[in-house]
GULUM-647042 format. One record per residue (C-alpha): x, y, z. Coordinates in steps of 0.1 Angstrom, whole numbers, plus 5000, padded with zeros to 4 digits. Layout:
# residues N
XYZ...
//
This chain:
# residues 372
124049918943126850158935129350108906132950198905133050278868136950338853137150538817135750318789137550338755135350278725136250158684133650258672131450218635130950548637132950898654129051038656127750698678124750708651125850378634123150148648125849918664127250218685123850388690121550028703124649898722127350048739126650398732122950368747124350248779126750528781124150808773121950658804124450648825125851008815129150878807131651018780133450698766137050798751136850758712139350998704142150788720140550478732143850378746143550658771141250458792141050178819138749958801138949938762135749808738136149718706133349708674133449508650134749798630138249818648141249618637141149408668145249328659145849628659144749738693145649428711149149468703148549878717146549848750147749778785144349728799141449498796139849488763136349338755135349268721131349348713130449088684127149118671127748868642128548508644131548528617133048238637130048018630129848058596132847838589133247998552135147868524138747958524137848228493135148368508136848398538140548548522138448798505135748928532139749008548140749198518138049368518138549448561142249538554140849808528138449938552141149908584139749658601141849388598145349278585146249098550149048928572145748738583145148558556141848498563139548698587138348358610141848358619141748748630138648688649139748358667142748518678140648868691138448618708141548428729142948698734140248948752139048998788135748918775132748918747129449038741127148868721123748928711122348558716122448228729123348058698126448308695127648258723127847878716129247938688132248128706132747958740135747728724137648058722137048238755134448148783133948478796130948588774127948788780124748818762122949158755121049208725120449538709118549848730115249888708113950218733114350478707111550318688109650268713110150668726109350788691106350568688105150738721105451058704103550928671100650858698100551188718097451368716098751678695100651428669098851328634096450988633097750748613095650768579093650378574095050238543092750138514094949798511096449538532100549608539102949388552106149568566109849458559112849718573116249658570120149738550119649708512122449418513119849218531117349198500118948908490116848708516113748768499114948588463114148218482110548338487109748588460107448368439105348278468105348638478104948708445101948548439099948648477100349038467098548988435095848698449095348888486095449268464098149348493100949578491104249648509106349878526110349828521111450108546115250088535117650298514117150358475120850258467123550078481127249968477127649588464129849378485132449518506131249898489134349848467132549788426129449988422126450088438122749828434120150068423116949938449114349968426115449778401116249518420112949478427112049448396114049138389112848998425109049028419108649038380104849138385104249278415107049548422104549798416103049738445106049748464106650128482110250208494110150418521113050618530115050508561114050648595112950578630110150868621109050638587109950328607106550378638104750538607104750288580104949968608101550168624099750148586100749738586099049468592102449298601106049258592108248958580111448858580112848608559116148438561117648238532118047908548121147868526123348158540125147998572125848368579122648458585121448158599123748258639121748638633120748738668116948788672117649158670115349228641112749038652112449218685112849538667109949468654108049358683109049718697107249898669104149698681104349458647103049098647106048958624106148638606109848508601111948238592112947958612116448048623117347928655117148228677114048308663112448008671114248018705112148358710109148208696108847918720109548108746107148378738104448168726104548268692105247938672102348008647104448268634107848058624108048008586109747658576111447688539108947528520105747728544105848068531102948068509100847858535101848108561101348458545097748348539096948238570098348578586096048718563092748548568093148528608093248878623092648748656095848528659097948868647095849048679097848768699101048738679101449128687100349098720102848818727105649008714104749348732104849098764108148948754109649318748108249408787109349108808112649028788114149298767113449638784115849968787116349858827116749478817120049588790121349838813121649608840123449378817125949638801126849738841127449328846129549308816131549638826131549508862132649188857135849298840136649558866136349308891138749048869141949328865141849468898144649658889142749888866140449978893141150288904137550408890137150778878133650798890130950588907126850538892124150368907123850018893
//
């Protein structure tokens, strides 16, 4: 099928594309397709696509053509407290992504999500979330393929073996903000390091900005410290990259992902990390947010869901059966293949595009044509 593909305009996290929201989304669909998108002046284009970096105001006011709004977080569903929800827009207005004449930033994002030509979400439970607001919403999760083309390079026949570690690992990656998930479950993790003799790899950053990046930096390390009183020493933080990511995920036995059941926030994440994961070949026990589970009936993977009050229960059975995390890995490597490959995202980034082309046929006077 050939595509009649206008100029696409791009907000982006990042000028670079390297920002993981611009380089596993929009920008990986561009770079297959061998298209330019316009970030210099994103108005100079037929089709305009806003992050969730861009001050969405702002650039409804300025364009002329369709815009489409790429949400990756369910801010909507949150529902915050007025406070929280006044200051997360300060803090936006700071950074230039949003408006103090907002008051709050729900009311920002309900009006961006009325007033665009359409929405891309990265699950099913997003989109629910946003349908009240505009009904023209696609679903495409993050693109995952540069793991999986590193990984292929970790296993050529000229690159190092993996060295067999002396202790069991479990994996976590992940923003150092996102730490915080692990407090809820620290004493049961706590104790299965020093009762199993395990040991972990935290592949993340070894300082980052508090909240909003505006009073102070959290050293890593010593957070830790306060997390797992006596067993950060057998905690390893690994520096942050795709290289370290295939390396240290090859030396685990598997990864987890817990989310504190009290943050509404993080309860309408995408399944994103999970299938990250699954791309770097991981069997990956996680919490039982509701695309998570979602994934894990469909993939027949229930036996790794972790319920509040399971985590002890479940790291030790992880442990003690190797065979069910041969199948938990195999389930998600099938999952990755049938559902979430580089042709199955493509496909939907083109539908999205199309689809919007198709709706503003005055804007389609296309610059260039690609095959579908």
């Amino acid at each position: 099928m050939i595509l009649k593909l206008n100029k696409i305009g791009y907000v982006p996290h990042s000028r670079d594309l390297l920002h993981p929201a611009d380089r596993r989304r929009l920008a990986f669909w561009a770079n297959q397709k061998e298209l330019t998108l316009e970030i210099e002046d994103p108005l100079a284009s037929n089709i305009l696509v806003l992050s969730s970096a861009a001050n969405y105001g702002y650039w409804l006011k300025k364009a002329k053509q369709p815009i489409i709004l790429d949400l990756v977080d369910a801010y909507i569903g949150e529902h915050p407290k007025f406070l929280r929800d006044f200051l997360r827009n300060v803090v936006r207005t700071f950074r230039g992504s949003s408006s103090i004449r907002w008051i709050t930033y729900t009311r920002h994002l309900k009006f961006a999500c009325e007033k665009s030509s359409a929405i891309i979400v990265a699950s099913e439970e997003q989109r629910v979330a946003l349908e009240a607001f505009n009904k023209n919403i696609y679903i495409i999760p993050d693109s995952h393929s540069e793991l999986q083309e590193h990984k292929n390079l970790a296993m050529s026949p000229t690159s190092t073996p993996i060295q067999e570690e002396s202790h069991g690992y479990i994996f976590w990656e992940g923003f150092g903000y996102t730490l915080k998930h692990f407090n809820f479950i620290a004493k049961e993790l706590d104790s299965f390091l020093r009762k199993y003799d395990w040991k972990m790899y935290l592949v993340t950053v070894e300082e980052f900005p508090r909240w909003g990046g505006y009073i102070g930096k959290v050293n890593t390390r010593k957070l830790l410290k306060k997390i797992f009183p006596t067993s950060h020493d057998r905690i390893e933080i690994i520096p942050w990259t795709i290289e370290n990511l295939n390396e240290y995920a090859a030396r685990s036995k598997f990864g987890i992902i817990p989310i504190d059941p009290s943050d509404k926030f993080a309860e309408l994440k995408s399944e994103n990390k999970l299938l990250s994961m699954w791309s770097l070949g991981l069997p990956v026990l996680f919490s039982d947010i509701p695309s998570y589970s979602r994934v894990a009936r469909i993939s027949e993977s229930e036996s790794a869901i972790a319920a509040k009050n399971s985590w002890a229960m479940k790291l030790g059975f992880f442990a003690e059966n190797p065979k069910e995390l041969s199948r938990l890995k195999n389930s998600g490597v099938k999952y990755i293949t049938e559902r979430h490959s580089g042709e199955i995202l493509l496909q939907s980034w083109s539908c999205a595009i199309t689809g919007v082309e198709m709706s503003n046929p005055q804007n389609s006077k296309g610059i260039r044509t690609i095959s579908k």
